[in-house]
C-alpha distance (Angstrom), angle and dihedral (degrees) to the residues before:
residue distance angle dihedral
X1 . . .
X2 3.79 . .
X3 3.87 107.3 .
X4 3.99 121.1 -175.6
X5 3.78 123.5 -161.2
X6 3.82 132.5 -171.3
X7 3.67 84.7 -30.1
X8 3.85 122.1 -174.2
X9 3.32 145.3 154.1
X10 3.93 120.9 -168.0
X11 4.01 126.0 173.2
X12 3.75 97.9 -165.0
X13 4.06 129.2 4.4
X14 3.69 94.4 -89.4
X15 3.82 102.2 33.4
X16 4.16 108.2 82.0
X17 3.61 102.2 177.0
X18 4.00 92.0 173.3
X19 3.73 139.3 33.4
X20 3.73 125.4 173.2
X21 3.93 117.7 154.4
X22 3.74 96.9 179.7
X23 3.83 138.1 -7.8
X24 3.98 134.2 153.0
X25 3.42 118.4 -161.4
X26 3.99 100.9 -165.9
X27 3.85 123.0 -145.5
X28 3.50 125.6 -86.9
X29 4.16 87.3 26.4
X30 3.42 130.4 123.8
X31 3.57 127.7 -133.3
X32 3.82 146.0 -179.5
X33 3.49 130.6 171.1
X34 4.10 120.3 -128.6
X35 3.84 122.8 -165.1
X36 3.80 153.2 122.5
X37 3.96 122.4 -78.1
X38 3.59 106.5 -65.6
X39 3.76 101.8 5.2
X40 4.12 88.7 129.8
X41 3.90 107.8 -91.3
X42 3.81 95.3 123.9
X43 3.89 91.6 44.2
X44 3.60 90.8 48.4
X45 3.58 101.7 50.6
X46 4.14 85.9 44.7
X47 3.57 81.9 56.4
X48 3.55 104.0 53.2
X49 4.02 87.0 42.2
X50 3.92 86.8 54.7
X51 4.03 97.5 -122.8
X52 3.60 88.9 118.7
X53 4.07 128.9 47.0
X54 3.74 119.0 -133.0
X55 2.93 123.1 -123.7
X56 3.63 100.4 -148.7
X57 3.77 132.0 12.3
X58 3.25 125.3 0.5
X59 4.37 147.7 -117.2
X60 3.36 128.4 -133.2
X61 3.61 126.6 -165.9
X62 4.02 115.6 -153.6
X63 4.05 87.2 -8.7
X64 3.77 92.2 -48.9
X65 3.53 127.5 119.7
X66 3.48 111.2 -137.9
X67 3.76 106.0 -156.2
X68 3.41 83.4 59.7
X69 3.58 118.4 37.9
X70 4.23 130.7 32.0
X71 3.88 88.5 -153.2
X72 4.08 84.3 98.5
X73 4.35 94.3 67.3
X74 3.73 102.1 75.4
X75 3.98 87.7 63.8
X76 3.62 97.9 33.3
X77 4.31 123.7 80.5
X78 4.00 124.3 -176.0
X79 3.15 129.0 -176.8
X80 3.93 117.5 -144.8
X81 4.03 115.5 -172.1
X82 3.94 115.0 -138.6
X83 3.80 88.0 -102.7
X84 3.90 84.9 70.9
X85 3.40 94.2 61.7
X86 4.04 118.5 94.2
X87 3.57 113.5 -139.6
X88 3.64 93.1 22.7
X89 3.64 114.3 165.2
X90 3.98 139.5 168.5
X91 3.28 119.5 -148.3
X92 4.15 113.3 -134.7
């Protein structure tokens, strides 16, 4: 089970760019996020995949937190697509 907690993420005092007070993603579940440009779905998923620090609250996946603990990768997958990547380049 995913659970979130007083999760945010803020770049500057008066910028909030996320703001989740609770959510439980149980196991076995799908789940997507759906929103408007800049709504928070890229920062929450970088979140959740600890590339990002929060900077309040915390998630924890299967009872771990993952900002402060690796313990949670062996049972987690991503996918990132190639347009992720910085410093991608093809050669031609």
């Amino acid at each position: 089970m995913i659970k979130v907690s007083n999760l945010t993420k803020r770049y500057s005092l008066e910028k909030t760019v996320l703001n989740i007070q609770n959510l439980e993603i149980p196991k076995g579940q799908s789940f997507g996020l759906v929103g408007n440009n800049g709504a928070g779905k890229t920062t929450f998923f970088s979140l959740l995949l600890d590339l990002i620090q929060p900077s309040t609250g915390y998630i924890k996946n299967n009872e771990i937190q993952v900002d402060k603990s690796e313990a949670w990768k062996p049972f987690t997958a991503a996918f990132l697509d190639e347009s992720f990547l910085i410093g991608y380049l093809t050669a031609e």
